[in-house]
C-alpha positions as CSV (number, residue, x, y, z in Angstrom):
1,X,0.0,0.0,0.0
2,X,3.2,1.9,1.1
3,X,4.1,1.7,-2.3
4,X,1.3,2.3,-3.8
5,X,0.6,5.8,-2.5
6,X,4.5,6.8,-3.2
7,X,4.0,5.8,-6.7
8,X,0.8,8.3,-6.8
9,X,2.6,11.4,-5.2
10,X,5.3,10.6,-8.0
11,X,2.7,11.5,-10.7
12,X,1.4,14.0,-9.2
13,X,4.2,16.1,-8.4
14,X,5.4,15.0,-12.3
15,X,2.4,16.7,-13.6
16,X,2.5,19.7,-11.6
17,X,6.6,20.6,-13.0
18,X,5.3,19.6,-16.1
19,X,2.1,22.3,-16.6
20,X,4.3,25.0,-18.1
21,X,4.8,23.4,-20.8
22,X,1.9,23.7,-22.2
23,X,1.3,27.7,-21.1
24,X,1.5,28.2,-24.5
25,X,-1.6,27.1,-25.8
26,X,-3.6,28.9,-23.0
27,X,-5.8,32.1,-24.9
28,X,-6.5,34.8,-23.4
29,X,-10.0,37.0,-23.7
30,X,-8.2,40.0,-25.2
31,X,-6.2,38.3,-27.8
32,X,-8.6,36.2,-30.0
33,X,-10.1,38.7,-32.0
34,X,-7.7,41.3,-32.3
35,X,-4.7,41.3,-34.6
36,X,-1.3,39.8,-33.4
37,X,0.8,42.1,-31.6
38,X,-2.3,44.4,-30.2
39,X,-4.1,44.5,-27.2
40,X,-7.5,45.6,-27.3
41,X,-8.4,49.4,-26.3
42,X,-10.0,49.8,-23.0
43,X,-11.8,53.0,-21.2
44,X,-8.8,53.7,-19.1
45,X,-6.7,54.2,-22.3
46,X,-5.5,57.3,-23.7
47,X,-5.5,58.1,-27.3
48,X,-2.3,59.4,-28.9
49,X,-3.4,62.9,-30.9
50,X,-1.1,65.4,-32.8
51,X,-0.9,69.1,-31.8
52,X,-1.5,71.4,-35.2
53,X,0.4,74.3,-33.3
54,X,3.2,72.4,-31.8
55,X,3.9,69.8,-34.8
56,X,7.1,70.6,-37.3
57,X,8.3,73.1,-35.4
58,X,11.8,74.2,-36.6
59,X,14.2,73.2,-33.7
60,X,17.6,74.1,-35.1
61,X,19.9,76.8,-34.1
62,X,18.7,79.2,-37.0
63,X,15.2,79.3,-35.7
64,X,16.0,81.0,-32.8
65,X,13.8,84.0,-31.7
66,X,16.6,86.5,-31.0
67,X,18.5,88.1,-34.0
68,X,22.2,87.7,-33.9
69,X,24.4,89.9,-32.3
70,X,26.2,92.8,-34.3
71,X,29.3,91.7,-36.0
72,X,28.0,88.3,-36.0
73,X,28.1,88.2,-40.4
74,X,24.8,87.5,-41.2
75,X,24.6,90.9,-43.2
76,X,20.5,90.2,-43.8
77,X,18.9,90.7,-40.6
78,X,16.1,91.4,-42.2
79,X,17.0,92.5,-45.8
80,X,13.7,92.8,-47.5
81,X,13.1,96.0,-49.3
82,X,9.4,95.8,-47.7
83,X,11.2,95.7,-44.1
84,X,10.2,99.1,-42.2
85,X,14.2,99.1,-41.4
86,X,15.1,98.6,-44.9
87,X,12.4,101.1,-46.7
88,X,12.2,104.6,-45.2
89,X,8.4,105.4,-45.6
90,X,5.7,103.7,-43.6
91,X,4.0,101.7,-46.3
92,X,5.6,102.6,-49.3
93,X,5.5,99.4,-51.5
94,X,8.3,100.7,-53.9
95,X,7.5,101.1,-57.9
96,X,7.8,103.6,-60.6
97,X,11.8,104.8,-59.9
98,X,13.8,106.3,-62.6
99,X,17.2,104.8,-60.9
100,X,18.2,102.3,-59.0
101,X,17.3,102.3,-54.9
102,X,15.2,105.4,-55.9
103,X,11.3,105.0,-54.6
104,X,8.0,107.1,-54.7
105,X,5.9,108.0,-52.0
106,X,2.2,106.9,-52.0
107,X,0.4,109.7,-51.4
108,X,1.2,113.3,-49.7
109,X,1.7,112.5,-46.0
110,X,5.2,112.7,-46.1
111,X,7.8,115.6,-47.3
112,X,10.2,113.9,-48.9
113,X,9.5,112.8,-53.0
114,X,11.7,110.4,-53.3
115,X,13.7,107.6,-51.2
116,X,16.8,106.3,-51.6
117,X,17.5,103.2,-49.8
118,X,19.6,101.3,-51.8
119,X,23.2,100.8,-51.4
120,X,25.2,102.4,-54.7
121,X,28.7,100.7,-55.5
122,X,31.4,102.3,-56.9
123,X,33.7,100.7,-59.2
124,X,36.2,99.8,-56.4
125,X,33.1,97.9,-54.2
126,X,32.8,100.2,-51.5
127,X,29.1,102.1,-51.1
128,X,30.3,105.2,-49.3
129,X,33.3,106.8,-47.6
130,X,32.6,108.6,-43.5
131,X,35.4,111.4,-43.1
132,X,35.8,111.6,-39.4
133,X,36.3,115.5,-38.4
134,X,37.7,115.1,-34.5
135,X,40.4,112.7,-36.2
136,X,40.7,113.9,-39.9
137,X,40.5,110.3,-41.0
138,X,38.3,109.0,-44.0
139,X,36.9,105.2,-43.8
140,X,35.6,103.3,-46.4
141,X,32.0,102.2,-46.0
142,X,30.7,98.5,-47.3
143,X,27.5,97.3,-48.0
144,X,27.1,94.5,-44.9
145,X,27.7,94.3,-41.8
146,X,30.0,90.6,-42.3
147,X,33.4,90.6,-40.5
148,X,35.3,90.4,-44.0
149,X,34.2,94.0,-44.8
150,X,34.9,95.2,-41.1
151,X,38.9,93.9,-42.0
152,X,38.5,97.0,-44.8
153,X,36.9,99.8,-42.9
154,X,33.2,99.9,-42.1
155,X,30.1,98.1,-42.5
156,X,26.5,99.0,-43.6
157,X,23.4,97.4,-41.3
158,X,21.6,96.3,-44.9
159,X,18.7,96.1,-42.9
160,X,18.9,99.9,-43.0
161,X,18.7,102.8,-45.4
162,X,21.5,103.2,-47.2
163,X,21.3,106.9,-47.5
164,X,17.6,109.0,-46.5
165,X,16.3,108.3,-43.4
166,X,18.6,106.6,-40.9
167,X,21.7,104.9,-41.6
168,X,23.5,102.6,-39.7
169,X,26.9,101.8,-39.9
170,X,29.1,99.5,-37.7
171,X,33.1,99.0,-37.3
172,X,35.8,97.5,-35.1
173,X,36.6,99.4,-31.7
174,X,40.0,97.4,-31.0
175,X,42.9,95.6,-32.8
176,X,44.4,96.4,-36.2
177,X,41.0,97.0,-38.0
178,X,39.7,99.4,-35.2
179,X,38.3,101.4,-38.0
180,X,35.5,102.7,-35.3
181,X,37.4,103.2,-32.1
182,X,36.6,107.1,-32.5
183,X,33.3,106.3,-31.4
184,X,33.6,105.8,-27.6
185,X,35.0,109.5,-28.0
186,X,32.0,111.4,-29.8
187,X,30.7,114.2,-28.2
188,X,27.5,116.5,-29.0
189,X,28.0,118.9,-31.5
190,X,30.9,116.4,-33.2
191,X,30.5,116.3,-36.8
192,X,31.1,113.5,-39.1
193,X,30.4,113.9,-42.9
194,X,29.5,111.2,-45.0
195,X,29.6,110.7,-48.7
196,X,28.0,108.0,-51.2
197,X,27.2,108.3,-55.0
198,X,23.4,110.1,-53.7
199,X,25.6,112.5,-52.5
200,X,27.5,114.4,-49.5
201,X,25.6,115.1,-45.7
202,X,27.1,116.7,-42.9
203,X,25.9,114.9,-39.5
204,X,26.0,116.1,-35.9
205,X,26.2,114.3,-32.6
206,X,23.0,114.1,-30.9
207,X,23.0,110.9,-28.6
208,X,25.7,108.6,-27.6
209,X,25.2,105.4,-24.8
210,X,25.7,101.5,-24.1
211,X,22.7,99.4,-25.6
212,X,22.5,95.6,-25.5
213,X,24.1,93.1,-28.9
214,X,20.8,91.9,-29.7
215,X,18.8,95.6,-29.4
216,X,18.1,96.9,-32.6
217,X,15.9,99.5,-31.9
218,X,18.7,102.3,-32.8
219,X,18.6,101.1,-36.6
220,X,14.8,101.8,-36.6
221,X,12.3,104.0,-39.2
222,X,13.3,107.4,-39.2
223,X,11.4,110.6,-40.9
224,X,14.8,112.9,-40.4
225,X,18.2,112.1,-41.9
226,X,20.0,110.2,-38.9
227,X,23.6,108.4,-39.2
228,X,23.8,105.0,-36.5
229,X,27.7,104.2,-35.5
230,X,27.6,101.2,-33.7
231,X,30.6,99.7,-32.3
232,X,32.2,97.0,-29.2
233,X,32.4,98.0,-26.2
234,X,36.5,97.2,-24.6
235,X,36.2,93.6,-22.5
236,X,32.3,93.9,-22.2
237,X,31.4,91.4,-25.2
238,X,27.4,92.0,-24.3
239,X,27.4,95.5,-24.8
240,X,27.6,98.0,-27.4
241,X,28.3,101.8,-28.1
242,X,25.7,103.3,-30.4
243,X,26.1,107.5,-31.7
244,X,23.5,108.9,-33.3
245,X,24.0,111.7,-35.4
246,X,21.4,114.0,-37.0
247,X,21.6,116.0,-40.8
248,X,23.1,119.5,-40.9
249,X,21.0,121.2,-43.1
């Protein structure tokens, strides 16, 4: 009997290590009529839906909200003629000129006639030359702000007028191209005179201070003639000097 009943407990405990096995051929309630892989949706699940506003969004470095700083070499920051920087009259949409970077005003609202915005080039590249009176020095003016025209002599903001209205021009303030290191020392009442193939302007000191390398609101619209000399500031990389210079007349 002894035997017996041994012989029984063998089985049994031979099934019981044996059962896995045959786990696979167990189904389960949520797997029979759905496709292989995929588990059937329940209430507690949460669908996956795309976000119109936030989809595709540009993420590399040139997307970023901020402008670059001045000097950076961009030279388009922005360039197009429709830009309020770039065009000198508040909704002029350009048109009928009779040369190049000349434009007509609509309408009567303004005094000036015409617009000139567009840089000229003489024969030897350069767009202008600004004769410095404190130091008797003449610098060579390029269309651009890009660090290969501020080796030369000075650059022009191209997202500014390049003659009525208000140009800006930038330069170096230190090192063998310090072409603008005059500026730190403008006064009032200096005078710097500036020539281009429009013609010849006289300009006068009116504001000089420190502004930020990514404001931009000096190179802004302006009704009245105004010269913008923006330069570095010695060992303080985030700032900038900007002198402001308004038309003798």
């Amino acid at each position: 009997m002894k035997k017996i009943l041994s012989m029984l407990l063998i089985c049994v405990l031979s099934m019981s290590t044996a059962a896995p096995a045959f786990a696979d051929s167990y189904v389960f309630s949520s797997g029979e009529d759905t496709l292989p892989g995929f588990g059937k949706p329940t209430k507690y699940d949460s669908f996956i839906t795309t976000d119109p506003l936030s989809d595709n969004i540009r993420k590399n470095k040139d997307a970023a909200h901020l402008p670059p700083p001045y000097f950076y070499g961009g030279g388009d920051i922005p360039t197009a003629p429709s830009s309020l920087y770039h065009d000198n009259i508040p909704g002029n949409t350009g048109g009928n000129a009779s040369i190049p970077g000349q434009q007509s005003i609509i309408g009567n609202a303004h005094p000036y006639v015409k617009v000139n915005t567009e840089p000229l080039y003489y024969a030897g590249g350069t767009i202008g030359t600004l004769y410095i009176g404190k130091t008797k020095k003449t610098i060579k003016v390029y269309e651009g702000e890009q660090l290969d025209n501020l080796k030369k002599g000075a650059g022009h903001f191209s997202m500014t007028s390049a003659w009525d209205g208000n140009a800006g021009l930038c330069g170096h303030n230190r090192g063998a191209n310090a072409y603008f290191s005059f500026v730190k020392d403008l006064k009032t009442g200096d005078r710097v005179t500036y020539t281009t193939l429009y013609g010849s302007r006289t300009y006068e000191v009116f504001s000089k201070e420190q502004i930020g390398e990514y404001d931009y609101s000096k190179l802004g619209w302006s009704a009245e003639n105004i010269l913008t000399l923006v330069t570095c500031i010695e060992n303080t990389p985030e700032l900038r000097w900007a002198a402001q210079l308004k038309e003798v007349r």
